[in-house]
C-alpha positions as CSV (number, residue, x, y, z in Angstrom):
1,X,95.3,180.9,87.7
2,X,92.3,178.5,88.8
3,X,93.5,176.1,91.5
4,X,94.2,172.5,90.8
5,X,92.0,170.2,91.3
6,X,92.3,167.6,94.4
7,X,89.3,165.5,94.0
8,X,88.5,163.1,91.3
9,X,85.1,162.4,90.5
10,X,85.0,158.7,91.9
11,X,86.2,160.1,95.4
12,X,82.8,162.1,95.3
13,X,80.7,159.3,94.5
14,X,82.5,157.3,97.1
15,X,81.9,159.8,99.4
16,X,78.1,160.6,98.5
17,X,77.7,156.5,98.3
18,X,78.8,156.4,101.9
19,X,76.3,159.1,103.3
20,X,73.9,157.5,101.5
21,X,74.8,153.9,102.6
22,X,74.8,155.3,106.4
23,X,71.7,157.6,106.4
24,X,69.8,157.4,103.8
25,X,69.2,159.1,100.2
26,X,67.5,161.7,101.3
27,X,70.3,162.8,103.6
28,X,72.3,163.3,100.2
29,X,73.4,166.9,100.1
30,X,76.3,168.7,99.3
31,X,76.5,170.0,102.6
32,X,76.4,166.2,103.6
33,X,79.1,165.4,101.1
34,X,81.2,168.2,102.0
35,X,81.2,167.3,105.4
36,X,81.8,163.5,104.7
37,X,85.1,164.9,102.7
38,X,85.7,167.3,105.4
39,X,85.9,170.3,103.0
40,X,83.9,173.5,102.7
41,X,80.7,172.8,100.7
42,X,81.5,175.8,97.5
43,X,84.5,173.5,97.5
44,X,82.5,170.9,96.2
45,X,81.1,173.0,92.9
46,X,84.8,172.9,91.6
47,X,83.6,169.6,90.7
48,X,79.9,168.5,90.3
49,X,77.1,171.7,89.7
50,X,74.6,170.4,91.7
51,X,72.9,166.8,93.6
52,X,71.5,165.6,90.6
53,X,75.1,165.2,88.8
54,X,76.2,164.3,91.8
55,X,73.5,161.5,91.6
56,X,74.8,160.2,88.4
57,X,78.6,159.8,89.8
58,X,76.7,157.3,92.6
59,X,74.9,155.3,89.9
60,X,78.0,155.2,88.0
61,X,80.6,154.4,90.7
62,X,77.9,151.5,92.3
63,X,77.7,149.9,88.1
64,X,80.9,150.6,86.6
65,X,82.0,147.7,87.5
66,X,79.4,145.2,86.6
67,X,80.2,142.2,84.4
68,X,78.4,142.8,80.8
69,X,79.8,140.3,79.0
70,X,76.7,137.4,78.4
71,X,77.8,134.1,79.4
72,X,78.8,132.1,76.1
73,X,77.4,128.4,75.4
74,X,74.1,128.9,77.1
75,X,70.5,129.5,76.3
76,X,69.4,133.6,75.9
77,X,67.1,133.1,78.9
78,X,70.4,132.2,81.0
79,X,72.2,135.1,79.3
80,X,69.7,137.5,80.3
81,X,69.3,135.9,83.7
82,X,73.1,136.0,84.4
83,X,73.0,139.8,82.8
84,X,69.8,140.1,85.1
85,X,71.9,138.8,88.6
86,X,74.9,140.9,88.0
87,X,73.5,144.4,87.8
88,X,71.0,143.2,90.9
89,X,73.6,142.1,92.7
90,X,75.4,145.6,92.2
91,X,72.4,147.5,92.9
92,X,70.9,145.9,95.7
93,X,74.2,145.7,98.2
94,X,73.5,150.0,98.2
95,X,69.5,149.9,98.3
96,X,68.9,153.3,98.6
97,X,70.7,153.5,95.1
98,X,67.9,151.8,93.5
99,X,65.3,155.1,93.0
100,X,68.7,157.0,90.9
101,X,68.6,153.8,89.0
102,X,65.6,155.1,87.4
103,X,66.3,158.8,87.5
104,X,69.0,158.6,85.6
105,X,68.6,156.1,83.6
106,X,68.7,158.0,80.2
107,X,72.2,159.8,81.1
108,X,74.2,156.4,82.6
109,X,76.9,155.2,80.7
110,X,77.2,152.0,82.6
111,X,73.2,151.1,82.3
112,X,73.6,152.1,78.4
113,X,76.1,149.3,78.2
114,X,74.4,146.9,80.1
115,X,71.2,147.5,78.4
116,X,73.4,146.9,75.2
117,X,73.9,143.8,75.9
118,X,71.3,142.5,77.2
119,X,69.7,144.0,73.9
120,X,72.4,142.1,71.6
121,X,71.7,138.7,73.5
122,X,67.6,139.0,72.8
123,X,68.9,139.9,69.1
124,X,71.2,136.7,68.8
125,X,67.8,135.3,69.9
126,X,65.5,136.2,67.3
127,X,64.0,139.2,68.8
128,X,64.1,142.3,66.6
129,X,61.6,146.0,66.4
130,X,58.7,145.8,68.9
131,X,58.8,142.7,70.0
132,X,62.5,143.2,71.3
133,X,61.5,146.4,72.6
134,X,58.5,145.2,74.4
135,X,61.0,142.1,75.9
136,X,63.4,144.7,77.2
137,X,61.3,147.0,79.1
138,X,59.2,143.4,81.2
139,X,63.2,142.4,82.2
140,X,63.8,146.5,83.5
141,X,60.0,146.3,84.7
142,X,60.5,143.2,87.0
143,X,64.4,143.7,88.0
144,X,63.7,147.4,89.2
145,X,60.6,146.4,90.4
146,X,61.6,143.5,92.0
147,X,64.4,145.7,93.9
148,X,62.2,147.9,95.3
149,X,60.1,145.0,96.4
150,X,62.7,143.7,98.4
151,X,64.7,147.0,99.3
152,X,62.1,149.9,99.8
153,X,58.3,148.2,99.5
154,X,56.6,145.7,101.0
155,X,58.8,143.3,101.6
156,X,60.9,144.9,103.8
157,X,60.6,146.8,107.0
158,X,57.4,147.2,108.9
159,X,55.6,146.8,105.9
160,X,55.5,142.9,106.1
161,X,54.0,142.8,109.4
162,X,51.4,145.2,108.5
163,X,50.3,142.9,105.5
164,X,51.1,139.5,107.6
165,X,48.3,140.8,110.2
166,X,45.3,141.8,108.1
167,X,42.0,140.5,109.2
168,X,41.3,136.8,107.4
169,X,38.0,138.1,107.7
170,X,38.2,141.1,105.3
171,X,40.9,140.0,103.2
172,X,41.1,136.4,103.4
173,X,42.7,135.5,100.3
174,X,45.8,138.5,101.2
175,X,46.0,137.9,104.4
176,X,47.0,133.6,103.7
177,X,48.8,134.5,100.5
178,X,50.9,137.6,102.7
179,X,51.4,135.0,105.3
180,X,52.4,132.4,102.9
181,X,54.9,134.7,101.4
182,X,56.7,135.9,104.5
183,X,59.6,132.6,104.6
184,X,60.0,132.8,100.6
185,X,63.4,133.8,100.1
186,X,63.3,137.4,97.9
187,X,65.8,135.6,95.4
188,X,63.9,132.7,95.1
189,X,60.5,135.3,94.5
190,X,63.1,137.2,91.9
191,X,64.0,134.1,89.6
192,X,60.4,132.5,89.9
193,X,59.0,135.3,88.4
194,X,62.4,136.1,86.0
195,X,62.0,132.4,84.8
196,X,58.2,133.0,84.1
197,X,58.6,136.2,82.3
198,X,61.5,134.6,79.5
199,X,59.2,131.5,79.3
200,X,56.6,133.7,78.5
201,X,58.7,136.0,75.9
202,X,60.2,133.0,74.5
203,X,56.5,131.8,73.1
């Protein structure tokens, strides 16, 4: 008789979520897992066959909970922006989560659904065969983007103060505009260039 199963499948995401929270994606193992449960690693492949599924139970545990329903009464550029905010909200409070956005992307049950509606809202707005599809993928292009901008490029770390110091000399034109960006808040950045993209989609 196989033994019952003890684990559900969000108490491994939680788990894996919290290595990854703490240390970092790439110290997302099963071993790590295993350890973070405090059970024997083989223990772990009663449940998940490998990292990568393993991966998907994070993206779905950190999404499943995300808000798709547009907000009624207002304009489809503040339907997708709401849409927009919730799933970056969701995403960036685990930033290390924001690469398995992308890897899984095709197999996520939660990003199908919120890419469903953000799809109905440009539909209800007039935007149908390749010029919907061409509006989706600039919204998934500057939110993911955007993230790891803020999360894992360069705007955050070290990698500010690297650009901030360039030689005026060489680079002139970086070196004020990296300066002038430093004190720009990243949601401020995010909307400004959200805002310019609908305008731009809306024409």
């Amino acid at each position: 008789m196989p033994r019952p199963r003890s684990l559900t499948h969000t108490a491994l995401a939680t788990a894996a979520l919290a290595v990854i929270d703490r240390d970092g994606l790439g110290a997302l193992s099963m071993r790590a897992v295993a350890t973070e449960l405090g059970m024997a690693t083989m223990s772990l492949y009663r449940y998940v066959t490998d990292r990568h599924q393993l991966e998907g139970l994070v993206v779905e545990l950190v999404l499943a909970e995300v808000d798709i329903t547009p907000p009624p009464g207002l304009p489809w550029q503040a339907q997708v922006t709401a849409l927009v905010d919730r799933v970056r909200a969701a995403v960036g409070a685990h930033p290390e989560v924001v690469p398995l956005t992308m890897t899984h992307r095709h197999t996520s049950l939660s990003l199908h659904r919120w890419t469903e509606a953000v799809l109905t809202v440009l539909t209800a707005a007039g935007f149908t065969g390749r010029p919907r599809v061409l509006a989706l993928r600039a919204v998934l292009a500057h939110t993911v983007g955007s993230l790891q901008m803020q999360h894992l490029g360069s705007l955050a770390g070290p990698g500010t103060a690297v650009m901030t110091a360039l030689s005026p000399d060489d680079y002139p034109l970086l070196a004020e505009t990296a300066r002038t960006a430093r004190p720009i808040p990243p949601d401020e950045e995010f909307h400004h260039g959200l805002a310019a993209l609908l305008t731009g989609l809306a024409r």
